[in-house]
VODREN-951254 format. One record per residue (C-alpha): y, z, x. Coordinates in steps of 0.001 Angstrom, whole numbers, padded with zeros to 6 digits, always signed. Example, Ala and Ser with C-alpha at 12.3 -4.5 7.8 and 13.67 -1.06 7.14 Angstrom:
-004500+007800+012300 -001060+007140+013670 
END
This chain:
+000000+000000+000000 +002270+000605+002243 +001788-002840+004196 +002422-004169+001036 +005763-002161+000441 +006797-003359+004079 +006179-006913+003282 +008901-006782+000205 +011011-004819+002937 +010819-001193+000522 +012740-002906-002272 +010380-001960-005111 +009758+001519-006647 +006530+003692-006816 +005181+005970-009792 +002186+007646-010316 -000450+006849-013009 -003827+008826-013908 -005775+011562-015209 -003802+014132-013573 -000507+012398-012504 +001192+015091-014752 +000612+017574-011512 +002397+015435-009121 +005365+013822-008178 +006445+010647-005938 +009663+010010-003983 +011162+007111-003421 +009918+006834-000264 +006149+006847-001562 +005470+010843-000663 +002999+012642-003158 +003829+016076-003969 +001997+018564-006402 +004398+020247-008456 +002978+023541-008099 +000413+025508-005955 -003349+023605-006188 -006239+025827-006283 -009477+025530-005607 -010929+027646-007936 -008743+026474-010877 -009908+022389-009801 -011005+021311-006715 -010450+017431-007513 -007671+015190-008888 -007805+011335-009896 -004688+010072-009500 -002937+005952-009241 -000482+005849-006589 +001776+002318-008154 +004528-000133-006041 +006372-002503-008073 +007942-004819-005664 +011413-006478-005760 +009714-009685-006864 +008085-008001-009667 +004479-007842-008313 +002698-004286-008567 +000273-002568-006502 -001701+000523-007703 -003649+002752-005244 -006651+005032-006871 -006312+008469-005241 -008925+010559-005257 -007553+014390-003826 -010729+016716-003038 -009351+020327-002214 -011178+022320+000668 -011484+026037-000508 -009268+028425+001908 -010130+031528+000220 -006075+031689+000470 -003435+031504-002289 +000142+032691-003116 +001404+034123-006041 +005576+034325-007313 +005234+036548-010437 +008031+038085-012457 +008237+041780-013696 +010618+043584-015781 +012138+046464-013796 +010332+049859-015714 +009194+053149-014897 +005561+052073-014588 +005181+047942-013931 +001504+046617-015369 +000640+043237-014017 -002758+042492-015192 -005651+040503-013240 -005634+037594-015042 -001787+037126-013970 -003200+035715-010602 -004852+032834-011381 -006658+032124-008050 -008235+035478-007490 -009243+035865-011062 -010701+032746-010790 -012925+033500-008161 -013970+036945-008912 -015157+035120-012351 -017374+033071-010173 -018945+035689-008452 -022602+036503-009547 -022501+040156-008780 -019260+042752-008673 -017035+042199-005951 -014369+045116-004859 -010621+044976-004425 -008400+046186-002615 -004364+045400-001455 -002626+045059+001774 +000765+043962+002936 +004359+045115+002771 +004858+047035-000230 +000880+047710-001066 +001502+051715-000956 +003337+051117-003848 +000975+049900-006010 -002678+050625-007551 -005596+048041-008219 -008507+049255-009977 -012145+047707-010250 -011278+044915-012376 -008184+043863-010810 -005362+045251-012723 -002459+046047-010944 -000236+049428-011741 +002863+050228-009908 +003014+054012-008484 +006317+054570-009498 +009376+053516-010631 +010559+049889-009858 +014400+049301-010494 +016469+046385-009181 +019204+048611-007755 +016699+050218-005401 +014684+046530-004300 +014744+043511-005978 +011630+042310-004712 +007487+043298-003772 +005723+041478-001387 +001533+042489-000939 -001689+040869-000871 -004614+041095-003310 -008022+040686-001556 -011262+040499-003271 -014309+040732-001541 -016932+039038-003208 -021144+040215-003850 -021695+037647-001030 -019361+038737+001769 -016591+036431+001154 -013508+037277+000673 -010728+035697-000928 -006899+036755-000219 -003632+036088-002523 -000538+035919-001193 +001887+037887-004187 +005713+037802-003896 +006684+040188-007457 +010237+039479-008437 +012057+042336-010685 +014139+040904-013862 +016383+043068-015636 +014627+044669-018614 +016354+044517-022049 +013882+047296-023484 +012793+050518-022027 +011440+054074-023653 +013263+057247-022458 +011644+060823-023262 +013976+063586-023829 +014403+067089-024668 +017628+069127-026314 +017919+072451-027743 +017820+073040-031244 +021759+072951-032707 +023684+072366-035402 +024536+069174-033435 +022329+067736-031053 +024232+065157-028067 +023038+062494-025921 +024667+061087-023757 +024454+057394-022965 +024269+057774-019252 +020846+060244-019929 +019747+057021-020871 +019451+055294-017341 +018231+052056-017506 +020041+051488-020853 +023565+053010-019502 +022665+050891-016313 +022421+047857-018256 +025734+048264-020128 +027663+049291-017235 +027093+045865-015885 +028660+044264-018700 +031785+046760-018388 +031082+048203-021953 +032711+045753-023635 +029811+045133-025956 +028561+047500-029049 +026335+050264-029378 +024384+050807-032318 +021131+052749-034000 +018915+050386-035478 +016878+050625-038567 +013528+051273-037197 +011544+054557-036408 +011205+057277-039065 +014162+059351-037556 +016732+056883-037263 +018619+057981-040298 +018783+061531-038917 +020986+060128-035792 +024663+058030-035470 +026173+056947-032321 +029626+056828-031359 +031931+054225-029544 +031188+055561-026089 +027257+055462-026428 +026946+059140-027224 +024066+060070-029925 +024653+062321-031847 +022423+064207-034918 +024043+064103-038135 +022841+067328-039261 +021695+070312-037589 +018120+069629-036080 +015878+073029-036332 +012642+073734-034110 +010987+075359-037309 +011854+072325-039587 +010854+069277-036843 +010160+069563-033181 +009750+066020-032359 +011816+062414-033088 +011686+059157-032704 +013908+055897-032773 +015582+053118-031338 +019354+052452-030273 +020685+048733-029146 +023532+047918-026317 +024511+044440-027359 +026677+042888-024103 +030132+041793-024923 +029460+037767-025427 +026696+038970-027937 +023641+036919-026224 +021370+039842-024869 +020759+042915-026574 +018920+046268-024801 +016958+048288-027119 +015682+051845-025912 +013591+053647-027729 +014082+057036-027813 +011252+060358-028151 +013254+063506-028881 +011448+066648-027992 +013412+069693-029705 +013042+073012-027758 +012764+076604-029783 +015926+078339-028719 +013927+081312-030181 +016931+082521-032433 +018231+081612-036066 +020848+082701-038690 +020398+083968-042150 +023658+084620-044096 +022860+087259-047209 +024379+088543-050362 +023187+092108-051091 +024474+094286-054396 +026494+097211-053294 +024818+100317-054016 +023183+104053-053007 +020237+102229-050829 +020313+098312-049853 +016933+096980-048866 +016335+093309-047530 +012873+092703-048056 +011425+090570-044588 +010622+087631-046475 +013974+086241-046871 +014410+085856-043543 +013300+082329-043624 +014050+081542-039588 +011858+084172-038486 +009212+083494-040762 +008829+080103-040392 +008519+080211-036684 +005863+082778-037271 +004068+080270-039593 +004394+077752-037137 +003303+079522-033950 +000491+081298-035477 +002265+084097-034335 +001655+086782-036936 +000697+090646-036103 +003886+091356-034325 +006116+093667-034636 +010035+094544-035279 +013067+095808-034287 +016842+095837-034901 +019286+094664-032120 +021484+098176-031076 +023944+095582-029608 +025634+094596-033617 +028006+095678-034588 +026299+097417-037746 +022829+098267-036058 +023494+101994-036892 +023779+102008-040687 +020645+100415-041128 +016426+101262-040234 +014129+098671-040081 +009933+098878-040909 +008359+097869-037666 +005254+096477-039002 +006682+094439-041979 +010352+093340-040880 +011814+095168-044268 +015835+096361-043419 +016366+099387-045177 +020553+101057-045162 +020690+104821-044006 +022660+105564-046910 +024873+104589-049670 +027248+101122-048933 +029999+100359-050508 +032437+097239-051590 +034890+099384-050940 +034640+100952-047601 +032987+097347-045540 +032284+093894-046954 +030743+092658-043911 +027657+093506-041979 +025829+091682-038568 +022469+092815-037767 +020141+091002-035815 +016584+091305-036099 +014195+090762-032981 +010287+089567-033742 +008211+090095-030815 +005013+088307-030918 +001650+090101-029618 +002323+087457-026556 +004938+089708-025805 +007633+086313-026697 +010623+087626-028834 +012688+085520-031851 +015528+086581-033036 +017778+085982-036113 +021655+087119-037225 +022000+088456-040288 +025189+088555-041761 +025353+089977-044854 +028164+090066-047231 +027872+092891-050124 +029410+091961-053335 +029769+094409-056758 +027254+096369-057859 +026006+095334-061563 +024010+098663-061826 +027417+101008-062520 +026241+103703-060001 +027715+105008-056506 +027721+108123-055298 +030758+110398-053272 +030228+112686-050481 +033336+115139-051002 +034608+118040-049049 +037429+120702-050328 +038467+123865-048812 +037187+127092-051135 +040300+128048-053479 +041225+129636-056893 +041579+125947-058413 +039899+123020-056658 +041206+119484-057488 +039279+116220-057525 +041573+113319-058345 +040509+109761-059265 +041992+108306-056289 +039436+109938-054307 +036476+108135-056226 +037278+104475-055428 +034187+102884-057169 +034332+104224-060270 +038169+104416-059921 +038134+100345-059270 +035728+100225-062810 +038029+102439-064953 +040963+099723-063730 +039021+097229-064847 +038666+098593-068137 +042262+099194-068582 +041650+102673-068663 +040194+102789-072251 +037356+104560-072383 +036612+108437-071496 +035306+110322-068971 +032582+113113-069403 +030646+115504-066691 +027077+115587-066920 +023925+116819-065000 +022930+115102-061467 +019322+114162-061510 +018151+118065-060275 +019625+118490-063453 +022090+121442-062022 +024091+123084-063895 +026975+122936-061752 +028653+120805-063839 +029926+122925-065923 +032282+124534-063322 +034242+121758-063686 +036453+119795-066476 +037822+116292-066189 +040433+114915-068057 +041241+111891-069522 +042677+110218-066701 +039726+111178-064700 +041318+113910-062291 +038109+116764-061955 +039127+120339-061630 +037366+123463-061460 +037197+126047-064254 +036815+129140-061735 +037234+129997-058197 +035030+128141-055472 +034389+130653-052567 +032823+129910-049414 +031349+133301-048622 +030881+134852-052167 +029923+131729-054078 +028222+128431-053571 +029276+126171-050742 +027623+122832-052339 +027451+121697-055807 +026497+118020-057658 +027057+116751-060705 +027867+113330-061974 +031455+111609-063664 +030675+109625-066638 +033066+106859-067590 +032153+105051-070917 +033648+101432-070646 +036327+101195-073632 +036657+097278-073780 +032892+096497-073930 +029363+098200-073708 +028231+100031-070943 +028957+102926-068919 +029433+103901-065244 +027859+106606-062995 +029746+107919-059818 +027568+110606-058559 +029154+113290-056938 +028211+116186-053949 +030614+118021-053151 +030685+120803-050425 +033289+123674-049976 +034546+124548-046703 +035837+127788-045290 +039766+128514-045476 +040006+131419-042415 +042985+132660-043919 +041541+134722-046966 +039676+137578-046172 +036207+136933-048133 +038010+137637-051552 +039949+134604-051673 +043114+136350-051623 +045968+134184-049674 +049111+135972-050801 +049483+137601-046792 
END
């Protein structure tokens, strides 16, 4: 052929014809070249017609037969996205799958070269990266894949591993519970990594896949944020998705996102508890504390109150069932507020605690009871003003209805030392003297409402005190 080109002086054109002229390509100076790598073990022969046209319009075609000698040697240029674990699986290199398919018995493999330390190939050729692979610490992985067959030979490929930028990637996180869980875009590495090469001018957004994307928004800097509080006892674990989308809107990176929610061991209940002589909180309204003992199986422990609040003192607490019980009487009048905090400590010896604040509102049971003191006298006074929750009723009412004294519930008679009047001012009928007499008596102001049904109770106890100036007769006149 090419005596024949000479002859028209190289004035014609060549082209390739044939079963397999698809794999090859011809200059214009009549040089074959395969347009990628040929392997032995994928085909060892090619038919293909080598064709000069000549200036004067007379062809010549050339039947090439190409036989391929096997070199037990190959290369391989394969792409990966950059990840925190790369997979590149045996079938990606063609030649060395190809003959360890051919061999009769199991062969071995094993990798060499460069960058081999940084990768794993198991018994059927599968290729896992240790670690990490990220374009900003190499862009490229150059090692060699050798399988040695049943019969002793071996057969080595030549692997170059490019990195491409990944436009997906799964990040697994933890936060504390809160009433408003943050994450931060650049906690997100490769995704914060991918929009800081396109300067953030793009978009962030949380897309509508995963079952906890609803329970998540994202602002204008990347930061994802819950919507709601997220509780440990409600939901430990989420999942979803959030998209960077570059400024030119042609790429998009979605990272998926597995929330693990950590037990910051505490909680809050907030409580409304009727005013009145004893106020009990029964331990199964504390929901915090008992749903983290449902969902630990912790159960069998015991508790305590915290003596750091502000309130711990006015209250006792049943170690073995949680139940709050006041030390005595509380009152609308003298504190609205109260913070407790109760502390469960598991048979593990791990504590949870919740903060109780309780607010008391107005008794619907019309009874309190008054701790009074007065100094022993011929006439001992008692006015209304000194009897706020009854005094705050009788208000109410207008001041319609009457007052009467009755028996406590010993059923004393020390009522009857005493006489009320209309206005509700109490007042003793006889001397009260603290060495000849009684220094405690109880008894029990009745106010009947005058504007509607009903009464209320205001028990009182009230204890006489010594005046040194008499001289055990009661006599103060010098």
């Amino acid at each position: 052929m090419n005596a024949f080109a000479s002859r028209d002086n190289f004035n014609g054109r060549y082209s390739l014809g044939g079963a397999d002229s698809s794999q090859f390509i011809i200059s214009n100076t009549g040089i074959v070249t395969s347009r990628n790598n040929l392997e032995y073990d994928n085909q060892n022969s090619y038919n293909i017609d080598v064709i000069y046209r000549g200036g004067d319009g007379r062809i010549f075609t050339d039947a090439v037969t190409l036989s391929l000698k096997d070199t037990l040697l190959s290369k391989a240029v394969i792409y990966a996205e950059q990840s925190h674990d790369v997979d590149i699986a045996a079938a990606t290199l063609s030649s060395t799958n190809a003959f360890a398919s051919k061999d009769i018995g199991v062969g071995s493999y094993r990798l060499t070269g460069a960058d081999a330390s940084k990768f794993t190939i198991d018994t059927s050729g599968n290729i896992t990266s240790n670690g990490s692979l990220l374009q900003a610490n190499q862009l490229e992985y150059k090692f060699n894949v050798i399988y040695l067959s049943s019969t002793g030979k071996e057969h080595l490929e030549d692997v170059t591993l490019h990195l491409t930028e990944s436009l997906q990637s799964t990040a697994t996180m933890t936060a504390q519970e809160a009433n408003r869980v943050y994450l931060t875009s650049n906690s997100m590495q490769y995704l914060h990594g991918f929009a800081e090469r396109d300067n953030f001018t793009g978009g962030w957004r949380v897309l509508n896949t995963g079952p906890d994307h609803n329970l998540f928004e994202i602002s204008a800097d990347g930061t994802v944020q819950s919507k709601a509080p997220l509780d440990f006892s409600t939901q430990n674990q989420y999942s979803f998705k959030i998209g960077y989308q570059t400024g030119d809107a042609t790429r998009e990176f979605v990272q998926t996102v597995n929330l693990a929610l950590k037990d910051t061991l505490t909680g809050t209940a907030t409580l409304r508890a009727e005013e009145g002589e004893i106020v009990e909180l029964d331990a199964n309204i504390f929901t915090a504390t008992n749903a983290y003992i449902a969902a630990t199986g912790s159960g069998g422990g015991t508790y305590r109150l915290d003596p750091s609040t502000e309130d711990y003192d006015q209250f006792t607490i049943n170690s073995t069932t949680g139940s709050i019980r006041s030390k005595e009487e509380l009152r609308l009048a003298n504190e609205s507020d109260f913070d407790l905090r109760v502390i469960y400590t598991r048979p593990d010896g791990i504590e949870f605690s919740e903060t109780i604040d309780m607010t008391l509102t107005e008794t619907t049971f019309n009874k309190s009871r008054s701790d009074l003191t007065a100094t022993e006298s011929q006439i001992v006074n008692i006015g209304l003003d000194r009897l706020p929750n009854i005094s705050r009723f009788v208000k109410n009412d207008q001041q319609a209805g009457n007052f009467r004294l009755t028996p406590d519930a010993t059923n004393s008679s020390d009522y009857k030392k005493f006489t009320v009047d209309n206005n509700g001012n109490i007042q003793s009928t006889e001397p009260l003297d603290f060495e000849s007499d009684k220094t405690e008596y109880n008894f029990r102001l009745e106010y009947d409402f005058g504007n509607g049904p009903g009464s209320y109770e205001e028990n009182i106890k009230l204890t006489i005190t010594n005046d040194l100036r008499d001289d055990n007769n009661l006599n103060l006149s010098g």
